[in-house]
C-alpha positions in Angstrom: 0.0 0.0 0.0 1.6 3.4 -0.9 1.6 6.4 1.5 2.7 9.6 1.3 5.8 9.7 4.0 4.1 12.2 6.3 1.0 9.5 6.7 3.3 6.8 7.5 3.5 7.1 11.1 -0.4 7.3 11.8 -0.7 4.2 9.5 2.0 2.2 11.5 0.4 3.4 14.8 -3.2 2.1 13.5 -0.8 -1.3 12.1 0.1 -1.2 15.7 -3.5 -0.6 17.4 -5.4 -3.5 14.9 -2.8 -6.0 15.2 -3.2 -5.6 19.2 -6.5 -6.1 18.9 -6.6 -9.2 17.1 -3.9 -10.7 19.2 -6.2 -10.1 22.2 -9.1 -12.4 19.9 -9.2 -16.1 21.1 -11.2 -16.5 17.8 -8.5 -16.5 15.2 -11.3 -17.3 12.7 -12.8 -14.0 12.5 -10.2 -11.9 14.7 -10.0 -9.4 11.9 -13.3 -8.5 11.0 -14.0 -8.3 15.2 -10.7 -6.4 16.2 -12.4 -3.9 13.5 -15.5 -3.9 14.9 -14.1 -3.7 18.2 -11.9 -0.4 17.1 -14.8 1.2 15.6 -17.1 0.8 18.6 -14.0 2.0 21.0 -13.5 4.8 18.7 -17.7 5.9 18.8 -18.4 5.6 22.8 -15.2 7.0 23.4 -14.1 3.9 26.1 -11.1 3.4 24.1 -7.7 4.1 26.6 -5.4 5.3 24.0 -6.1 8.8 22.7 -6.5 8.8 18.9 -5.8 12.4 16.9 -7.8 13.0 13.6 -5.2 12.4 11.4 -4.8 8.6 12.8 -8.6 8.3 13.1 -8.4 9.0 9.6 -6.1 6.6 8.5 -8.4 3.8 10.6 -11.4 4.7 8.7 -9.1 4.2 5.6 -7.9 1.1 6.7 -11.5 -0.3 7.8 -12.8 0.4 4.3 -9.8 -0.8 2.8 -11.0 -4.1 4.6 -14.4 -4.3 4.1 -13.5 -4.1 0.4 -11.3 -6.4 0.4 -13.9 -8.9 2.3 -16.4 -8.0 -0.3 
């Protein structure tokens, strides 16, 4: 996936933040599609612990319709 060098950072942190979420999935299975879930929900009630700026919020969204497209 290209990215400009100034987004590179957010997307590694977002990398960082999905790939600690599926490692925290028992269900291997479907650990992608509910670590994304998971994120989104976070993300929406505001319960997530980790402060996210725009810019990386951004790059999430990106990412999570990145997925979904790919699923499709």
């Amino acid at each position: 996936m290209f990215a400009p060098p100034e987004d590179k950072p957010g997307l590694k942190a977002a990398s960082e933040l999905l790939n600690e979420e599926i490692g925290a999935i028992p269900d291997k299975a479907n650990a992608l599609m509910l670590a994304s879930l998971n994120l989104a929900f976070k993300q929406m009630t505001g319960s997530s612990h980790k402060e996210i700026d725009k810019k990386t919020n951004a790059k999430i969204e990106q990412l999570s319709k990145s997925l979904e497209k790919a699923l499709d």
